[in-house]
C-alpha positions in Angstrom: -4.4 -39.4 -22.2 -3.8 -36.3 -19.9 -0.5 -34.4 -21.2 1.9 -33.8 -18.0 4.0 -30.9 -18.5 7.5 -30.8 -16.9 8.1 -29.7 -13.8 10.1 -26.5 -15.0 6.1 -25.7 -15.6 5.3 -25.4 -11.6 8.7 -23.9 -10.8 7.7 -20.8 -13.0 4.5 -20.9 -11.8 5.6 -21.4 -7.9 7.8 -18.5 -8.6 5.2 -15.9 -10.0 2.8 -16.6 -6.7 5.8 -16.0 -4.4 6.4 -12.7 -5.2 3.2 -11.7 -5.8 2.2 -13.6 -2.3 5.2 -11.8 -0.1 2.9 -12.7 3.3 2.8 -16.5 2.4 6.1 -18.7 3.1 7.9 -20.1 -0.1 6.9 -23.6 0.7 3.7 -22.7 1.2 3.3 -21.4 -1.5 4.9 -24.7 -3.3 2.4 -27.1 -1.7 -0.5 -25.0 -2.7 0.5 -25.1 -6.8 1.9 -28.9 -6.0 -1.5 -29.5 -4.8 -3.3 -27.5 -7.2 -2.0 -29.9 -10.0 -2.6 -32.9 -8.6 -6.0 -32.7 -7.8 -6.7 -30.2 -11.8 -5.0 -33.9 -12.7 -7.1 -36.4 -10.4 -10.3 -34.1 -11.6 -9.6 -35.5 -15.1 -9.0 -31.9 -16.1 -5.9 -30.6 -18.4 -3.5 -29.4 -15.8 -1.7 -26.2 -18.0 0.6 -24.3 -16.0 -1.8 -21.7 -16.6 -5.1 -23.1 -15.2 -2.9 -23.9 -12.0 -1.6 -20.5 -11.6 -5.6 -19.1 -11.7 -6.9 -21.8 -9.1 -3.8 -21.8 -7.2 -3.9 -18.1 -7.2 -7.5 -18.0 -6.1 -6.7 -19.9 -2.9 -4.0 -18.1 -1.8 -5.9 -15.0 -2.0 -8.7 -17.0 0.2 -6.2 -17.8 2.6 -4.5 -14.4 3.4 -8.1 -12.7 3.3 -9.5 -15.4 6.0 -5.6 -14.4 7.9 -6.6 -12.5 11.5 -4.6 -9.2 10.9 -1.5 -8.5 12.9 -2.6 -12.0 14.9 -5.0 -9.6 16.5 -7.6 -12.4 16.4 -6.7 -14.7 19.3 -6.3 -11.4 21.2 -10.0 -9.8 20.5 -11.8 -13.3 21.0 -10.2 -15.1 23.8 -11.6 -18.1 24.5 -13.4 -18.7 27.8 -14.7 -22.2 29.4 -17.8 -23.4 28.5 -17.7 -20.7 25.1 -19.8 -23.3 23.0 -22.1 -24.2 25.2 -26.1 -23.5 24.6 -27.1 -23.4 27.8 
């Protein structure tokens, strides 16, 4: 049987990955180490507050990297009519 630890467990861990992810809102933060445990859980895999904090930490980093800097991006790629067409 998979041992579930309390939720005091992702508090701690929520709160480590906020302040070292200042660019990412609180709850986003929150849903990403919510559902970081549910799926280490669904996997079959022993979710430790510590294997969430790695993975959890991993994605964040993925998603402030893949970020457009400044929202620069819409401004340096506008999109025109017909942009995906191949002819």
């Amino acid at each position: 049987m998979l041992k579930t630890y309390h939720a005091g467990g992702l508090q701690q861990v929520t709160a480590r990955l906020v302040s070292e992810f200042s660019a990412v809102s609180h709850s986003r933060v929150e849903r990403c180490v919510s559902d970081t445990w549910r799926c280490a859980e669904h996997l079959g895999f022993e979710a430790t507050p510590g294997l969430v904090e790695r993975v959890a930490r991993e994605h964040l980093q993925a998603m402030v990297k893949s970020e457009p800097p400044s929202g620069l991006g819409s401004a340096l790629h506008p999109r025109t009519a017909g942009h995906d067409r191949l002819s």
